[in-house]
N, C-alpha and C positions, 0 to 999 in steps of 0.2 A: 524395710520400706524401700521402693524400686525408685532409682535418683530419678528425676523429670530430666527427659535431654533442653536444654534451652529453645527459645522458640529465634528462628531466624529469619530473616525476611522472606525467603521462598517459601518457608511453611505458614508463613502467613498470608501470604501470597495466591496460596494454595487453599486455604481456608476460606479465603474470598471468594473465591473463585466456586468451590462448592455450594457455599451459602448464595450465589448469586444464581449459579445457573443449577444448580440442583441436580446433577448428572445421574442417568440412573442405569445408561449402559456407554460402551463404549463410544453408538453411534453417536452421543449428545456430547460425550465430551468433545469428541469432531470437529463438530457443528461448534461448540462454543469457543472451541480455539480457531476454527476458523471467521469465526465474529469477532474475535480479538483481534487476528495478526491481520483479517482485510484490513484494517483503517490502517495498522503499522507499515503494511506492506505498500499501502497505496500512498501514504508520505513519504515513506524512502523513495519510491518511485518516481513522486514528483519532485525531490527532492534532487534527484540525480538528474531530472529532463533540467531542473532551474541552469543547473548547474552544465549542463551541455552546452545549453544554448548560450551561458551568461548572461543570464536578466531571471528574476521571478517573474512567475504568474504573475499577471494584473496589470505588471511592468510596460513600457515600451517598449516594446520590440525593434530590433536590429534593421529586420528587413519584415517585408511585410507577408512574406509566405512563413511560417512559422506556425508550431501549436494549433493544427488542425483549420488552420487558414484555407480561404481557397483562392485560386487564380486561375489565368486561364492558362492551359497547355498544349501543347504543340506536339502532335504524334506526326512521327517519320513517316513515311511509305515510300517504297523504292522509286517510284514515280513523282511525288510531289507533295507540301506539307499537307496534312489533315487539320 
């Protein structure tokens, strides 16, 4: 009788992962890891801007041009401002 290898968190992991998205060729596994790691990647990401700026989202802000803020701006020209 053939020994069962133990089951580990990545084969379970991996079981989930079949049973949820049900892949039937390569292009869907893709697609379902890339439905996984957007949201992780889009936390890190926000994660590092918190932390650029020092302050979270939602937070007070430092200054008030920050995180997709607008104000007004001032372009050079060799003659005079715009």
């Amino acid at each position: 009788m053939p020994r069962k290898r133990p089951e580990t968190k990545r084969s379970k992991i991996a079981k989930m992962l079949i049973e949820e998205y049900q892949p039937k060729s390569s292009q869907d596994i893709q697609e379902s890891l890339k439905d996984l790691l957007g949201d992780t990647m889009e936390k890190l990401l926000k994660a590092e801007l918190d932390e650029h700026l020092d302050y979270e989202y939602g937070e007070k802000p430092l200054s008030l041009n920050t995180r997709n803020g607008t104000s007004k701006k001032k372009q050079l020209d060799h003659h005079m401002e715009i």
